[in-house]
C-alpha positions as CSV (number, residue, x, y, z in Angstrom):
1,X,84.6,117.0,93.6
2,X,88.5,117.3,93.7
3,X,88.1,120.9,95.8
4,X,86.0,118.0,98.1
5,X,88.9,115.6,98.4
6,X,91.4,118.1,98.7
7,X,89.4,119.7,102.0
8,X,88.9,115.8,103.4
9,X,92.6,115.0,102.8
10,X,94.3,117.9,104.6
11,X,91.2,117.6,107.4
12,X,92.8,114.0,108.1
13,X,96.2,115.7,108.0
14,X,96.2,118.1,110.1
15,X,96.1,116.8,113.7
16,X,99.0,114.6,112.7
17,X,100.4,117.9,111.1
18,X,100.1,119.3,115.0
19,X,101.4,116.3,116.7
20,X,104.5,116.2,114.5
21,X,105.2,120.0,115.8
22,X,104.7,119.0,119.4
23,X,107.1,115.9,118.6
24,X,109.4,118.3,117.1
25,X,109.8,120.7,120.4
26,X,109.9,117.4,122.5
27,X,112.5,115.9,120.9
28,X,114.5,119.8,120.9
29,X,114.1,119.9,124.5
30,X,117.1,119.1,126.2
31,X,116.0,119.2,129.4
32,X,113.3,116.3,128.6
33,X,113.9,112.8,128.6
34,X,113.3,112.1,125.0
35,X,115.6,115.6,124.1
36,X,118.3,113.6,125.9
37,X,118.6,110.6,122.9
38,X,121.8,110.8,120.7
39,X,120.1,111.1,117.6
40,X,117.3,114.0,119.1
41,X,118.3,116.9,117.3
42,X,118.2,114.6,113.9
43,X,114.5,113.2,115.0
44,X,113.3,117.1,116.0
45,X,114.4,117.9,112.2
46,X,112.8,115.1,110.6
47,X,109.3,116.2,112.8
48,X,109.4,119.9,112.3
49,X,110.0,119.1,108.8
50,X,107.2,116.8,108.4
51,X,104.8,119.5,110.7
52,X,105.8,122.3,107.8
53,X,104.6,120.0,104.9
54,X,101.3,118.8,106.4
55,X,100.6,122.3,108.0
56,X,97.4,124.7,106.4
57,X,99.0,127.8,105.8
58,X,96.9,131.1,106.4
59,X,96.9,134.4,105.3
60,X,99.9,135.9,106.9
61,X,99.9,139.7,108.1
62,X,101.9,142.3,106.6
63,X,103.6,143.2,109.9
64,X,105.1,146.5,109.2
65,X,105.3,148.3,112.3
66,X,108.0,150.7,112.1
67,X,109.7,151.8,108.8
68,X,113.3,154.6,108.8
69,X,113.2,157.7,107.2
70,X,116.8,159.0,107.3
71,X,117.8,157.8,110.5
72,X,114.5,158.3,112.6
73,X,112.2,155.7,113.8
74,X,108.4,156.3,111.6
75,X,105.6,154.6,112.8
76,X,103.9,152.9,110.8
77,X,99.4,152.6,111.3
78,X,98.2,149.9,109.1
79,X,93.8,150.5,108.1
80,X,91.2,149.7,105.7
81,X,90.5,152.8,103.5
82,X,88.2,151.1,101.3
83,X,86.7,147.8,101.8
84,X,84.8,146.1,99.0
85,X,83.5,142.6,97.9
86,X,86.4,141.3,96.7
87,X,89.0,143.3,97.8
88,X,90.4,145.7,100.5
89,X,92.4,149.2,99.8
90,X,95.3,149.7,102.7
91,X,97.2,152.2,103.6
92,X,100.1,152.5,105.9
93,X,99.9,155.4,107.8
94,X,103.1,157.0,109.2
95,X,103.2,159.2,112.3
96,X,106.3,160.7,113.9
97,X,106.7,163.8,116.1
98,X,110.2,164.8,115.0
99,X,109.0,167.7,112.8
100,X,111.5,167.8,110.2
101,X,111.0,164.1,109.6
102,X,106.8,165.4,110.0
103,X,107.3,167.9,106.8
104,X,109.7,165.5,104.2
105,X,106.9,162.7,105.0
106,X,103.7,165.3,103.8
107,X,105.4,166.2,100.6
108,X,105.9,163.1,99.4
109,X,104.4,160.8,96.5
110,X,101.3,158.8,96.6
111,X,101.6,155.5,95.5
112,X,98.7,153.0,94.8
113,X,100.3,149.6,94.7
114,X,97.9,147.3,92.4
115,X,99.3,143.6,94.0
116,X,98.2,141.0,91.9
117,X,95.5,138.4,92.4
118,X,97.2,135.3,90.8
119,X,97.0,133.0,93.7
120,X,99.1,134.4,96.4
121,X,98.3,137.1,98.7
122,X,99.1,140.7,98.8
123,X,101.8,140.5,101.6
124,X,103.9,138.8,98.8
125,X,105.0,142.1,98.2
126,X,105.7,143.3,101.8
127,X,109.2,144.0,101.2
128,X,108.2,146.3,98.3
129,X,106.0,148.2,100.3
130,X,108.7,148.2,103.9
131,X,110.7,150.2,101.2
132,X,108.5,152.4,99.3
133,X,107.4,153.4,102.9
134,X,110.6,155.5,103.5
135,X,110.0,158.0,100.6
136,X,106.4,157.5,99.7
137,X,102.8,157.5,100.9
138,X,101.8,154.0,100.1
139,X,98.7,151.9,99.7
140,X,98.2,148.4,98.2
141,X,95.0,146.2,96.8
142,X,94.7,143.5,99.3
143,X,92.5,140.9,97.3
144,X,90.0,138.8,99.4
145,X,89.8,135.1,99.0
146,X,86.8,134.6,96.3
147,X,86.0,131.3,98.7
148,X,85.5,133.7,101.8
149,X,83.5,136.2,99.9
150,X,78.9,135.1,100.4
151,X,77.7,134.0,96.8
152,X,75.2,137.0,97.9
153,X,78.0,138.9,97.0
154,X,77.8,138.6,93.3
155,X,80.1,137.3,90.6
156,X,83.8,139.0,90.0
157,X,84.9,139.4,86.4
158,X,88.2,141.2,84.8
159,X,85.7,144.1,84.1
160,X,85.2,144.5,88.1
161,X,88.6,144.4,88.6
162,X,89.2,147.5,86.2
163,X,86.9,148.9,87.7
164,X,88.3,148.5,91.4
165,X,91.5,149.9,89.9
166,X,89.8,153.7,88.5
167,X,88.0,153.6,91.5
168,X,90.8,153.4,93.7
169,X,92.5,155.8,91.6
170,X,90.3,158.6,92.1
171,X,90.4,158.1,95.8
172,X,93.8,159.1,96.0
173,X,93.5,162.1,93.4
174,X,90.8,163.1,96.3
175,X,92.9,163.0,98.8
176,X,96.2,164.3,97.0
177,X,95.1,165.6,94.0
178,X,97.0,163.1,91.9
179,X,99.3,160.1,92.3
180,X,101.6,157.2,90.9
181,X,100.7,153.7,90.3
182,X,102.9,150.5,90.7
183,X,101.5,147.4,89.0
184,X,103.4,144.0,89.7
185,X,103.0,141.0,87.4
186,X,99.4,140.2,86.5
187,X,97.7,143.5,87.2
188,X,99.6,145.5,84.5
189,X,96.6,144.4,82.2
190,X,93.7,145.9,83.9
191,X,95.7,148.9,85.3
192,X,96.6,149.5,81.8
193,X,93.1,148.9,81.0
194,X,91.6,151.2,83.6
195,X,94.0,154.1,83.1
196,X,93.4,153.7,79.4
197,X,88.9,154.6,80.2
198,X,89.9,156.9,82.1
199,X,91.9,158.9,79.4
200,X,89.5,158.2,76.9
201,X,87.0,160.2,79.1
202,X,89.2,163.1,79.7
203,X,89.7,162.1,83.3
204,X,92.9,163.5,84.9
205,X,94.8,160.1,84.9
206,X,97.9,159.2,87.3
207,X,101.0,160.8,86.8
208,X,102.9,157.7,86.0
209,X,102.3,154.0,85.8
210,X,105.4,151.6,86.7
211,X,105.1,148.4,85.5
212,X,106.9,145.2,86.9
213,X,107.5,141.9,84.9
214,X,103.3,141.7,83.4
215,X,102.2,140.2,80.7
216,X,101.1,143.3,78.5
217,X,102.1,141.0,75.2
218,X,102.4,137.0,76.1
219,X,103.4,136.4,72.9
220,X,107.1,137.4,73.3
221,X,109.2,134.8,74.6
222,X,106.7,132.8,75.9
223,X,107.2,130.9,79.4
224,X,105.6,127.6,80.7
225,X,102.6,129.6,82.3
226,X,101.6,131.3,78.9
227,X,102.5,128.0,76.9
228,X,100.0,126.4,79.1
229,X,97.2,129.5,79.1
230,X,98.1,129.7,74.9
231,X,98.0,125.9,74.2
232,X,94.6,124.7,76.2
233,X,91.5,125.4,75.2
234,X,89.2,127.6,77.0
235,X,86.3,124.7,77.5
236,X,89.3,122.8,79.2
237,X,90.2,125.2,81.3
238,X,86.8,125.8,82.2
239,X,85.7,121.8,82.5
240,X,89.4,120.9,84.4
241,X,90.2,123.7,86.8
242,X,87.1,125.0,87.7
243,X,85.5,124.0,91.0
244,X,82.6,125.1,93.6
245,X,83.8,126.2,97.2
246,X,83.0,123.3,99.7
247,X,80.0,123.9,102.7
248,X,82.2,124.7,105.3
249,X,83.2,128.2,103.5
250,X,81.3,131.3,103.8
251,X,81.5,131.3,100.3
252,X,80.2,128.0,99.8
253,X,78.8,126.9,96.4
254,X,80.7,129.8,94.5
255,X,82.4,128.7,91.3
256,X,86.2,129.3,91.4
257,X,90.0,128.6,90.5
258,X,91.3,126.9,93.9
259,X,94.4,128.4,95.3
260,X,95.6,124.9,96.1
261,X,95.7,123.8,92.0
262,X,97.9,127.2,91.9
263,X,100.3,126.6,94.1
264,X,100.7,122.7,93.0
265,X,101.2,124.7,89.7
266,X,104.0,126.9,91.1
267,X,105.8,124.0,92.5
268,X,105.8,122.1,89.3
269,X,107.3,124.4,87.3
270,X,111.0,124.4,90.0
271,X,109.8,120.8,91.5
272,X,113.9,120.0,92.1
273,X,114.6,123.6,93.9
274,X,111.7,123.0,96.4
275,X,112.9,119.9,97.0
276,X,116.5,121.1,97.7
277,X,115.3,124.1,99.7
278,X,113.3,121.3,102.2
279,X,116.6,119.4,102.4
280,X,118.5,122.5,103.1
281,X,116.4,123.1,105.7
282,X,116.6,120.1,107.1
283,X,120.0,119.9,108.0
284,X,120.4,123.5,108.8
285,X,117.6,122.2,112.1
286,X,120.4,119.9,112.3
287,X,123.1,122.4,112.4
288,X,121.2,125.0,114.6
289,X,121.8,127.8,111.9
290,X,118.8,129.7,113.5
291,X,119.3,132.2,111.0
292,X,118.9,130.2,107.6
293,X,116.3,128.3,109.4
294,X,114.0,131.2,109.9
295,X,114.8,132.2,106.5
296,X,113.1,129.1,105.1
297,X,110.2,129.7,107.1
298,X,109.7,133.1,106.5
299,X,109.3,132.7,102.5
300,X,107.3,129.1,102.7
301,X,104.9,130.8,105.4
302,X,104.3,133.6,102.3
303,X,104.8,131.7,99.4
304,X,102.6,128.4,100.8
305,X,99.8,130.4,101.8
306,X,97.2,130.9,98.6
307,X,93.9,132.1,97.7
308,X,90.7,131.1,94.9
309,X,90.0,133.4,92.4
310,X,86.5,133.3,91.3
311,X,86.2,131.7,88.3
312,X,84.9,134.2,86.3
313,X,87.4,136.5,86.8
314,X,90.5,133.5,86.1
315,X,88.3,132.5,82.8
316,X,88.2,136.2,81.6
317,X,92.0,136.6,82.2
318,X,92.9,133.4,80.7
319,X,91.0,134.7,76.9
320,X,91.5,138.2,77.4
321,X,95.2,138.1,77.8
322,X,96.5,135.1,76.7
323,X,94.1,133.2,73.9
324,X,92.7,136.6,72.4
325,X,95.6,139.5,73.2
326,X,92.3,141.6,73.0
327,X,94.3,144.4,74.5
328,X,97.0,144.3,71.6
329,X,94.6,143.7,69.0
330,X,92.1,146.8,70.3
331,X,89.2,144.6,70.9
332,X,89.0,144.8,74.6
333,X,85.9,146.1,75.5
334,X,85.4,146.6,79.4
335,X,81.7,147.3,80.8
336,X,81.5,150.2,83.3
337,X,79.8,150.1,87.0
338,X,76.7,151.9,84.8
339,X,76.3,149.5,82.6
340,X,78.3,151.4,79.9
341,X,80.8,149.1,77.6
342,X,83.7,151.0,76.5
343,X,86.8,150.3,74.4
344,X,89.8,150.1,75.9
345,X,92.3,152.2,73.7
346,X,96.2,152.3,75.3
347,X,97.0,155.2,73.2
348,X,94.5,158.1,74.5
349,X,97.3,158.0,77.1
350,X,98.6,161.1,76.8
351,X,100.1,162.5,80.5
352,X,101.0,159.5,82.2
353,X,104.7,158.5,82.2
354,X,105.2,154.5,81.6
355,X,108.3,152.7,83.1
356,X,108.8,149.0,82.7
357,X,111.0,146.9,84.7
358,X,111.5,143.1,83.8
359,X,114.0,140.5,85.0
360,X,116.4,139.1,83.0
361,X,115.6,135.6,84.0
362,X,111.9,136.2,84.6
363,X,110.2,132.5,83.7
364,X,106.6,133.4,84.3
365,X,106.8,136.7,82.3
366,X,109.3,136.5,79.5
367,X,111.8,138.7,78.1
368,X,110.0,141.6,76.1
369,X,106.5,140.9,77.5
370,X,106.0,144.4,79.4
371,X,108.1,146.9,77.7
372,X,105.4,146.1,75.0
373,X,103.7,148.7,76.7
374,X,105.9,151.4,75.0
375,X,104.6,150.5,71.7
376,X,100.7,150.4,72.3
377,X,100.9,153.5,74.6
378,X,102.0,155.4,71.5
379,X,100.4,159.0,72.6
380,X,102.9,159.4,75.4
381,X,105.8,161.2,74.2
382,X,109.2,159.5,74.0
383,X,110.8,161.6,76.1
384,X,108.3,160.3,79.2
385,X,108.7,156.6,78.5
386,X,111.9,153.8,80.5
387,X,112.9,150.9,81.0
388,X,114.6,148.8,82.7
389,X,116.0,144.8,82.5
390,X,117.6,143.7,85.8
391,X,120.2,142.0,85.2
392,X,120.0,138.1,87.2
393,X,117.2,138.9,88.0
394,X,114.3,135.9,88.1
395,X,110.7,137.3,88.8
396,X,110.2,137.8,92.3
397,X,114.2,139.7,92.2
398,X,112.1,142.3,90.6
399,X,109.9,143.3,93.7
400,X,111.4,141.6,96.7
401,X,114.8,140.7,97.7
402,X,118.4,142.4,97.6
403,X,118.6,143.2,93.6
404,X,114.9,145.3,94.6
405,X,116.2,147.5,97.0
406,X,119.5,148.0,94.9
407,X,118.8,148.0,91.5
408,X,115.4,148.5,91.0
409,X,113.8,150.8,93.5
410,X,116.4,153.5,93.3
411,X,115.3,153.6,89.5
412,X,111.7,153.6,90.4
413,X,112.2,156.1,93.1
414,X,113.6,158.5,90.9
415,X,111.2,157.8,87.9
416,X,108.6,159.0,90.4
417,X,110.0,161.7,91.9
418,X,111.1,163.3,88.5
419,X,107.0,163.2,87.6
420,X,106.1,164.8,90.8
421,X,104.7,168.6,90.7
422,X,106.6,170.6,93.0
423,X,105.2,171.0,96.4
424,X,103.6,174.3,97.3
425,X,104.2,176.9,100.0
426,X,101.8,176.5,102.4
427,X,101.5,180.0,103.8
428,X,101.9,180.7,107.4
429,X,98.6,180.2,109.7
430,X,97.7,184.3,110.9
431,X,98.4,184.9,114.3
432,X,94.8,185.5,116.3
433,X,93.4,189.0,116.6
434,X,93.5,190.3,120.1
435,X,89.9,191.2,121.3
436,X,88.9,195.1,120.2
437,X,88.0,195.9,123.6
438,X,91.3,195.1,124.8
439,X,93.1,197.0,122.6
440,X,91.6,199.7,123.7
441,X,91.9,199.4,127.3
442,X,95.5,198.7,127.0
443,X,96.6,201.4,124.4
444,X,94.6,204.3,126.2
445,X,92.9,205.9,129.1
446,X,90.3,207.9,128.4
447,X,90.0,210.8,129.9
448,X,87.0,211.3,132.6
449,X,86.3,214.6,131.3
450,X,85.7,214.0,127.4
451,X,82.4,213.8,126.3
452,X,80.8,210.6,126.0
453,X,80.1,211.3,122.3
454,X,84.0,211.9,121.9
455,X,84.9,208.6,123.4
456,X,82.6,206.8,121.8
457,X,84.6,208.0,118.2
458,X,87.8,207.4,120.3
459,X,87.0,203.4,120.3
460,X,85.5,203.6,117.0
461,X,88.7,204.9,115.3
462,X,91.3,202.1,116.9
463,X,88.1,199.9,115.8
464,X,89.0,200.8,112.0
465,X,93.3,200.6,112.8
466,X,93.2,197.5,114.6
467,X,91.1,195.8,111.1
468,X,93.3,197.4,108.4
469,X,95.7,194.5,108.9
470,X,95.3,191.3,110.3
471,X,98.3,190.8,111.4
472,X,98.5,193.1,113.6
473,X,99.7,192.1,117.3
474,X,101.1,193.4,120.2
475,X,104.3,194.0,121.5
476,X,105.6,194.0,124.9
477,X,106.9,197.8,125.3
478,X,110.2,198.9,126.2
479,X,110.3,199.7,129.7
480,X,111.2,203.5,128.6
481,X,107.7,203.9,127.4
482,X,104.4,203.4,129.2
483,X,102.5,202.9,126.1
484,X,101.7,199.5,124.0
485,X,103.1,199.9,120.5
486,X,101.4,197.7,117.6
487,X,103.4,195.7,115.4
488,X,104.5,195.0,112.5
489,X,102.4,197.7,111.1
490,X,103.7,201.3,112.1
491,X,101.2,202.8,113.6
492,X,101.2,205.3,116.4
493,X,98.5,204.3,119.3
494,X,95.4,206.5,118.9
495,X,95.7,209.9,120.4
496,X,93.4,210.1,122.9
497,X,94.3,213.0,124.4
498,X,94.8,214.9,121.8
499,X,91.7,214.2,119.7
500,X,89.5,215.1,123.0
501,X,91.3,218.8,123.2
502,X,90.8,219.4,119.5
503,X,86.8,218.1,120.1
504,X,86.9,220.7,122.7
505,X,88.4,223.9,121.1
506,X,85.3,222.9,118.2
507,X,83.1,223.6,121.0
């Protein structure tokens, strides 16, 4: 019913969300009447303002066009590579013609970014991938929205989404042979979970895992999002938070964790900075600072626009995680795409290097929550385990923003690089034969004299020289000479001549 209400409400809102925008450029115009009123620029504010609240925000796009690889321009080709149910795998395809730019880019790292699906879309890490892009092949899980997703679809569950993960995995070792994977925030659990089955198998499992700010153990220094998850009941999470997908959906009637009750949750927990960031903003319209202005509008447009998770799925998380710890504890059992339950045991990890990154002022995943993965993943060596605490650091300092591209991805970058086999040689492409028959007609003349049979052996014997090396070409002879010479090899041309006189003495 609320999910109902919710839909109705910002129905009724949103053509007075679009008339407050047109008011907004009115009013900013200053070559219209209304634009020309003393206190304009303060009214166009106040609109604009109002139009940003009241506004439905959508999916935005990624956008990544263009990304620089040591000074040159790379182009950057964004597809699907895998579509399924719930979820799309992307790559960003780089193409260049500079060739020395064209080699450094094919012997780079594969990455599989595993974004999480926590209410917020994948482009929330769009400045982690822009920078990955300049020293890695990259590809990201773009999660769909469960209420755009036909209930003909099926259910989603936490097993599912390990399940995505291996198979996403192997699709890359397909292509590449092997690769690295970045998890951020929620999706440490199940990548941990699905690298884990994968070892226990004797699959060949990703080089090394990099984990950002998860919670792999919620118990340590617990925040206000696992104080809530820890201290509610399951039913009550079930019975409060849990609602159908209205009829105007394509996924109408599917049971799910709105995006909307997420975000309100977000919000909550920093009610005081949201409200001084839309006051801010306010009077920077004011100001015409253009720059801070877009700011503002850049991270609302990504941080406002949310998706449903299907309520399976959330439900699972919720006692797998952070009621149970079934993953510490070594009761996490995970059923396969054949129907097969397994047990998901962290330390069969034996080949995969772990690094763990956290913020120092992370309040969503607390201090000490991901480096737990050190301790559970006790069959990789010491020697192949980091981490790292960014210091000032809040959650999303960890993957976006300036202390990412300074402090943190420099770190990761070399992590990666320092588990990465060395590229082989790939041996030089063998220049084309020249034709048999040419060969011959070039290197000799046969004499009109010599006996058929004689010329027949002639051709057969440059037949056998030209074969015992393939690389055999021609060069262009020195004007001195009259005859081709064949190259590298040292081989004289056939004796044509010569072999016919002998052929005739024998008669």
């Amino acid at each position: 019913m609320l999910y109902k209400i919710y839909e109705t409400q910002r129905s009724l809102m949103e053509p007075f969300s679009d008339l407050a925008h047109s008011a907004s450029k009115v009013y900013g115009n200053p070559l219209s009447l209304l634009g020309r009123n003393p206190f304009a620029q303060r009214i166009s504010a106040g609109y604009d303002l109002m139009h940003r609240l009241g506004k439905d925000y959508e999916k935005p796009e990624f956008g990544l066009r263009t990304v620089d690889v040591d000074g040159v321009e790379v182009a950057i080709h964004e597809r699907i590579e895998l579509d399924k149910p719930f979820c799309e795998l992307r790559r960003f395809k780089r193409f260049t013609d500079d060739q020395a730019t064209l080699g450094k880019l094919k012997n780079q790292p594969s990455v599989l970014i595993v974004a999480p699906l926590s209410g917020h879309y994948a482009t929330l890490l769009r400045d982690t991938v822009k920078t990955m892009l300049k020293d890695h092949k990259v590809y990201i899980t773009d999660w769909k929205n469960a209420r755009l997703v036909p209930l003909s679809e099926g259910e989603f569950h936490l097993d599912d989404y390990v399940n995505y993960v291996q198979e996403f995995i192997r699709h890359l070792q397909g292509i590449y042979g092997n690769c690295h994977v970045v998890s951020v925030c929620q999706p440490t659990v199940p990548v941990l979970a699905a690298v884990s089955l994968m070892a226990s198998r004797g699959e060949v499992t990703p080089l090394s895992m990099t984990m950002m700010g998860g919670p792999i153990d919620a118990r340590k220094s617990p925040t206000a999002v696992n104080n809530l998850a820890m201290n509610k009941s399951f039913e009550w999470f079930e019975n409060n938070v849990i609602y159908r997908v209205p009829t105007n959906f394509a996924g109408a009637g599917r049971r799910v964790y709105p995006g909307f009750l997420q975000h309100t949750g977000f919000v909550a927990m920093n009610p005081s900075n949201h409200a001084k960031s839309h006051y801010d903003y306010f009077k920077d319209l004011i100001k015409g600072d253009d720059a801070s202005t877009e700011a503002h509008r850049k991270f609302y447009d990504e941080y406002n626009a949310v998706l449903d998770m299907d309520a399976n799925y959330y439900l699972e998380t919720i006692r797998v995680v952070f009621q149970e710890f079934c993953l510490l504890k070594g009761t996490w059992e995970v059923k396969g795409v054949d129907g097969k339950v397994e047990m998901v045991r962290p330390q069969d990890i034996k080949t995969t290097a772990l690094f763990s990154v956290e913020g120092e002022l992370d309040d969503i995943s607390g201090s000490g929550q991901t480096e737990a993965v050190h301790s559970i993943c006790s069959g990789v060596p010491k020697s192949e385990k980091k981490h790292l605490e960014v210091e000032g650091a809040g959650h999303f300092g960890i993957f976006s923003g300036r202390r990412w591209r300074e402090v943190v991805y420099p770190a990761v970058k070399s992590f990666i690089i320092s588990h990465q086999p060395v590229a082989k040689a790939v041996a030089a492409p063998l220049a084309p034969l020249t034709p048999v028959p040419q060969v011959v007609a070039k290197a000799h003349a046969v004499e009109e004299s010599v006996d058929k049979a004689v010329a027949e052996a002639v051709a057969d014997a440059a037949d056998t020289a030209v074969h015992l090396e393939p690389t055999i070409t021609l060069e262009t002879p020195p004007k001195s000479r009259k005859k081709p010479v064949l190259a590298p090899v040292k081989l004289k041309p056939v004796a044509t001549k010569k072999v016919a006189s002998k052929a005739l003495r024998k008669k």
